[in-house]
C-alpha positions in Angstrom: 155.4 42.8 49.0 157.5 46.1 48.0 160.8 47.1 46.8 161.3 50.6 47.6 165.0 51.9 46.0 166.1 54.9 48.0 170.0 55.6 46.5 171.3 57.2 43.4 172.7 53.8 43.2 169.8 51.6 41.4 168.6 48.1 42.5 169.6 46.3 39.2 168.5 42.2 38.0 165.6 42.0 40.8 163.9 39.4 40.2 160.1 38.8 42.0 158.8 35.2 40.3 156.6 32.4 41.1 155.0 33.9 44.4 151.3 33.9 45.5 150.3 37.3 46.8 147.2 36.8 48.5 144.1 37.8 50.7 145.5 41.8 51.5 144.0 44.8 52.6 146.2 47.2 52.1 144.2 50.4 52.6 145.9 53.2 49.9 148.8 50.9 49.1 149.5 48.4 46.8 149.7 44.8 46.8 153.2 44.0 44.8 155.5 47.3 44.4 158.3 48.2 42.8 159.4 51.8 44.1 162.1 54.2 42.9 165.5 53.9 41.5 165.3 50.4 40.3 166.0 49.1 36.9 166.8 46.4 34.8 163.7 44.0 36.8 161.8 41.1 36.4 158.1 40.9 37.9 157.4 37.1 36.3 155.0 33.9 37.0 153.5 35.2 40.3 149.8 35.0 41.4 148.0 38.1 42.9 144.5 37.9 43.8 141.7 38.4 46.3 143.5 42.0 47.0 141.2 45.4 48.1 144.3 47.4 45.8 146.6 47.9 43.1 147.9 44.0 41.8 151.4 44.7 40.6 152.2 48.2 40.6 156.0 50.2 39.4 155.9 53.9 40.7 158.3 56.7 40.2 158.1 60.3 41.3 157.1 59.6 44.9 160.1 61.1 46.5 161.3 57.3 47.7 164.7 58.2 45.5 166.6 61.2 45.0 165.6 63.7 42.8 165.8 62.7 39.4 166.9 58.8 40.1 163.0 58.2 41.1 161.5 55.9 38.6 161.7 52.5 37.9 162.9 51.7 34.6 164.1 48.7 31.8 161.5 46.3 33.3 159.6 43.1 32.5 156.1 41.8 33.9 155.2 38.7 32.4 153.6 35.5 32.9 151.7 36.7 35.9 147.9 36.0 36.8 146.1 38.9 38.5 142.8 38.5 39.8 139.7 39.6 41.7 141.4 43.0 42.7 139.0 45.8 43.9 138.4 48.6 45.6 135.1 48.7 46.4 135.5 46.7 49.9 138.4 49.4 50.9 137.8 52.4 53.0 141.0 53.9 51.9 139.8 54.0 48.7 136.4 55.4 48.8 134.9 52.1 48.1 135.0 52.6 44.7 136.1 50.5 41.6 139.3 51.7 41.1 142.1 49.2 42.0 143.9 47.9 39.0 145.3 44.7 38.2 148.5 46.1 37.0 149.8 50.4 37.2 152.4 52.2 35.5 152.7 54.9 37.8 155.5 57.1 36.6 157.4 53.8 34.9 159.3 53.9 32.3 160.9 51.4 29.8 158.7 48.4 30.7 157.4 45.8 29.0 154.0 44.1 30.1 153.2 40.9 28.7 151.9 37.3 28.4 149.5 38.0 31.8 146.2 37.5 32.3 144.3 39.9 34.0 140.3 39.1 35.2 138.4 40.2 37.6 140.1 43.6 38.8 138.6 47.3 38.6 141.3 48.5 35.6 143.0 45.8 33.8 145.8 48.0 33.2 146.6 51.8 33.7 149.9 53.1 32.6 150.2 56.7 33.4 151.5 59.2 36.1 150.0 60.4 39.1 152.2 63.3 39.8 153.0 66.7 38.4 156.7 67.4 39.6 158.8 67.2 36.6 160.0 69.2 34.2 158.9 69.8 30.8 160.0 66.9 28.9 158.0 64.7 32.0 161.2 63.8 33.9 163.7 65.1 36.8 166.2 66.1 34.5 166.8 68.6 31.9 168.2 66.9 29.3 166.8 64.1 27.5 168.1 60.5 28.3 168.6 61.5 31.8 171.3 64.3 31.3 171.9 67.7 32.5 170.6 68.6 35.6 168.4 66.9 38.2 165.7 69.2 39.5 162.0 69.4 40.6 159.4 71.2 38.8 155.6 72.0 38.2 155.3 69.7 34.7 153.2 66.3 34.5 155.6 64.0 34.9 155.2 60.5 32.1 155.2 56.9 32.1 156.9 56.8 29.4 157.5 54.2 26.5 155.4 51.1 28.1 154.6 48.3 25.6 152.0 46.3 26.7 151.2 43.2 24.7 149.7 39.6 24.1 148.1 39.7 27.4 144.2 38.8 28.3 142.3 41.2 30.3 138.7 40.3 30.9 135.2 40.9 33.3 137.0 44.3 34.7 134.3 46.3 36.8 135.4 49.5 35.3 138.0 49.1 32.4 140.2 47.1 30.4 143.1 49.6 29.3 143.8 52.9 31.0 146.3 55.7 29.8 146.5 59.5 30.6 146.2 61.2 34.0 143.3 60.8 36.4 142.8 64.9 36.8 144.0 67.9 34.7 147.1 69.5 35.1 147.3 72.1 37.3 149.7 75.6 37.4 150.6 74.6 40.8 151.4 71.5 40.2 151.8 69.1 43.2 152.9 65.6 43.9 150.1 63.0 43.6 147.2 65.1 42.6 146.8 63.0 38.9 147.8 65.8 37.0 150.7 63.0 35.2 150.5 61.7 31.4 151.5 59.4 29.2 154.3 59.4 26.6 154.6 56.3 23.8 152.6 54.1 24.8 152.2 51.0 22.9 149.4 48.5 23.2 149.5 45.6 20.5 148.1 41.7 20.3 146.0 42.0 23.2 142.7 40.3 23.8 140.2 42.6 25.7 136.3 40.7 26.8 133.5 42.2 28.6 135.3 44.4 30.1 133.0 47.4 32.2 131.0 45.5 33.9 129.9 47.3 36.6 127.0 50.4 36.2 129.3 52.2 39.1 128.0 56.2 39.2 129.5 59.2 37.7 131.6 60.3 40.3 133.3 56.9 39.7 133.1 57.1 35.4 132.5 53.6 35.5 132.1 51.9 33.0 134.7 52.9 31.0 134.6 49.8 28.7 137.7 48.4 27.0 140.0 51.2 26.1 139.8 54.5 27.9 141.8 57.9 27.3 141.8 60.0 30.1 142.3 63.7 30.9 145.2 65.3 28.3 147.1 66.7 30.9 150.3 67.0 28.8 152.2 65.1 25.9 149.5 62.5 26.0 149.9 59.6 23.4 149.5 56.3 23.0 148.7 53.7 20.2 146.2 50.9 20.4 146.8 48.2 17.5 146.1 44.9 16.4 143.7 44.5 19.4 140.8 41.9 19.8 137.8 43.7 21.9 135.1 41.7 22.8 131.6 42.8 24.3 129.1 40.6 25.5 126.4 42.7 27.2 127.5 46.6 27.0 128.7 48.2 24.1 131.2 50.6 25.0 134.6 50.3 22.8 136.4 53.3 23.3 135.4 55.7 26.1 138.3 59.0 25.6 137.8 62.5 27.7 140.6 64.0 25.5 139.0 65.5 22.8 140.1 64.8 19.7 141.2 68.1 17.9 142.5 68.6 13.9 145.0 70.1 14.1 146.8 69.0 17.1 147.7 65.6 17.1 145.7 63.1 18.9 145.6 61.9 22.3 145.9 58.2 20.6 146.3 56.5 17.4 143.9 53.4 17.3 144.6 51.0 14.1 144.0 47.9 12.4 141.7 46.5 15.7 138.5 44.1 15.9 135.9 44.6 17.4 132.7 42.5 18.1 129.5 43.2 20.2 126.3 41.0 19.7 124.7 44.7 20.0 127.0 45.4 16.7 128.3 49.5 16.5 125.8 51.7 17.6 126.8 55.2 17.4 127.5 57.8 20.1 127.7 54.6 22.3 130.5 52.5 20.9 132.6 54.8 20.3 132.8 58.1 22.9 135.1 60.8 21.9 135.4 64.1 24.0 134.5 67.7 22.1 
């Protein structure tokens, strides 16, 4: 199921609710897809499972609209169920475990909440996979979408996600995701995972067991419940008021951004619980980049 907005005139008040998405194989696509210039959505009540990729997915910066109207934006994903989504039965993906239940890929403005999430490869990933913006992570110039409309070599954002009071548990590889996949690069290039993150907000949600899987270090699984990936640009997000859970593993917060003193940090990670029967144990609880 996709939506794929091609005009400088935006699909506005989509609405996708109270489907079953099931039983896919969708080789390097996803399952449910929103695509380009849309804005002002609603992804709501629908059931996705027993997919090989990507559960519910909103993508900008792919080229499907025109430069600078190319991201899908002011959106809502709630009540949703999402689960047993995986890669590691799909060719087109390596047969790894790196399908996630829900992506921000490129989003921006969108609000992720009330789901429950089991089952998948990454509960959540909100990020960008391409580096063809310009400096402030967008198409355009000016902030707020002004000025002038242009390509460039940046990582572009997904930008000002808030995802909360949702329940991710029993991911093979990860609960929450943010930052680009690979480093930036002076090139640049469209989908090489050389994108960031800009405000993101994670609060209220409930994270169990998540990392499940021993995977191999090509595949950096697990990554346990929160993971910060490569600081390709302006990344930041905030983590708060969460409830992790571990049952088996012990691996909290797994970040490849290193955390540096005087440049601020990749994320800011307050007033969350944590509990593992194994209790902290450091340099395993907690892994932070040098």
């Amino acid at each position: 199921m996709a939506v794929y907005a091609t005009s400088k005139t935006p699909i506005t008040q989509l609405v996708i609710s109270g489907n079953e998405v099931y039983d896919n194989r969708t080789g390097n696509s996803e399952t449910l897809t929103i695509n380009g210039n849309v804005t002002h959505f609603q992804v709501t009540n629908n059931l996705v499972h027993d997919n090989d990729n990507i559960g519910i997915d909103a993508i900008g910066f792919e080229g499907v609209g025109p430069v600078g109207y190319d991201q899908p934006m002011y959106g809502e994903m709630s009540g949703n169920t999402v689960y047993n989504i995986s890669g590691i039965t799909n060719p087109g993906e390596g047969y790894e475990y790196d399908a996630d239940g829900f992506y921000c890929d490129g989003c921006a403005y969108l609000t992720i909440e009330r789901n429950v999430i089991l089952q998948v490869d990454y509960g959540i990933e909100t990020t960008s996979e391409n580096q063809i913006c310009q400096p402030n992570g967008t198409e355009w110039s000016g902030p707020n979408n002004t000025g002038k409309a242009a390509k460039g070599k940046s990582p572009c954002y997904g930008r000002y996600v808030t995802v909360r009071n949702n329940l991710f548990y029993n991911a093979n590889s990860c609960g929450n995701s943010i930052g680009g996949y690979a480093p930036a690069t002076k090139k640049g290039g469209p989908s090489n995972g050389g994108g960031s993150s800009y405000h993101e907000v994670f609060v209220n949600n409930t994270l169990y067991n998540n990392g499940t899987q021993p995977g191999s270090s090509k595949e950096g699984t697990p990554s346990g419940e929160f993971q910060i990936r490569t600081r390709s640009a302006a990344l930041k997000g905030t983590f708060t008021k969460q409830h992790s859970v571990r049952r088996n593993t012990n691996l909290w917060i797994n970040s490849y951004a290193p955390f540096q003193r005087r440049i601020r940090p990749p994320a800011t990670l307050n007033w969350n619980l944590y509990n593992s029967s194994a209790g902290y144990l450091e340099g395993t609880s907690i892994l932070w980049a040098e």
